[in-house]
C-alpha positions in Angstrom: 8.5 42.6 -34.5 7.7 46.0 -33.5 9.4 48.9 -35.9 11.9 51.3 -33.6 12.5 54.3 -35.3 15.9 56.3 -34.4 16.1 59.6 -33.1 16.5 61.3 -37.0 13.5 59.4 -37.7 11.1 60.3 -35.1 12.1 64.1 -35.3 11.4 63.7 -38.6 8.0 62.2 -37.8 6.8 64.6 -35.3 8.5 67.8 -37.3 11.2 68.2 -34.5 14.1 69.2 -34.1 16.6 66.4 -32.3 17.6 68.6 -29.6 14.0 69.0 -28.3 13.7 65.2 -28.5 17.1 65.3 -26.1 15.7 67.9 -23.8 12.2 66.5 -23.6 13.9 62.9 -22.5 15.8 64.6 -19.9 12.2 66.3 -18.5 10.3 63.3 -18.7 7.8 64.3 -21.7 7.9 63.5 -25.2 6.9 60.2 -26.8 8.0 57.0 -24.4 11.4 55.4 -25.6 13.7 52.8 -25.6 17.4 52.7 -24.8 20.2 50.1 -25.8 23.5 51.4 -24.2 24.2 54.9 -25.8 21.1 54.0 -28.7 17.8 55.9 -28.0 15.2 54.1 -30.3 11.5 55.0 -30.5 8.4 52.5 -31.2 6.1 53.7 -34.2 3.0 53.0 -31.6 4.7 55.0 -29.2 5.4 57.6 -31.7 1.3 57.4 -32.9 0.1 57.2 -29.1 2.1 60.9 -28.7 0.4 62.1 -31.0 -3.0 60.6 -30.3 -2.9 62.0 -26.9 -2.0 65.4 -27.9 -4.6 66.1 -29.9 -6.9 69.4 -28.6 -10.2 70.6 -30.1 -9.3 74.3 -28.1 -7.2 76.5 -27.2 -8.7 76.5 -23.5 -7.6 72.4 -23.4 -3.8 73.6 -23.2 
């Protein structure tokens, strides 16, 4: 069984604020969720991935 973090959680995680988890849904950035009815739930690999692919070396990478 794959481990779904709530939104609390994953802001927590990533050392964000809910509201920019909210706002980067709505633009279609952010770590890839999942959605049951009104519950917003995030994957721990999703969560990792995020992170993994956001990694720079330089400021010129950005």
């Amino acid at each position: 069984m794959k481990i779904l973090l709530n939104e609390t959680e994953t802001a927590e995680q990533l050392s964000l604020k809910k509201n920019t988890l909210r706002k980067w849904r709505c633009l279609g950035k952010g770590p890839s969720f999942v959605k049951f009815g009104s519950a917003v739930r995030y994957e721990q690999a999703a969560i990792i991935a995020f992170i993994n692919d956001n990694i720079k070396h330089s400021t010129s990478e950005v």
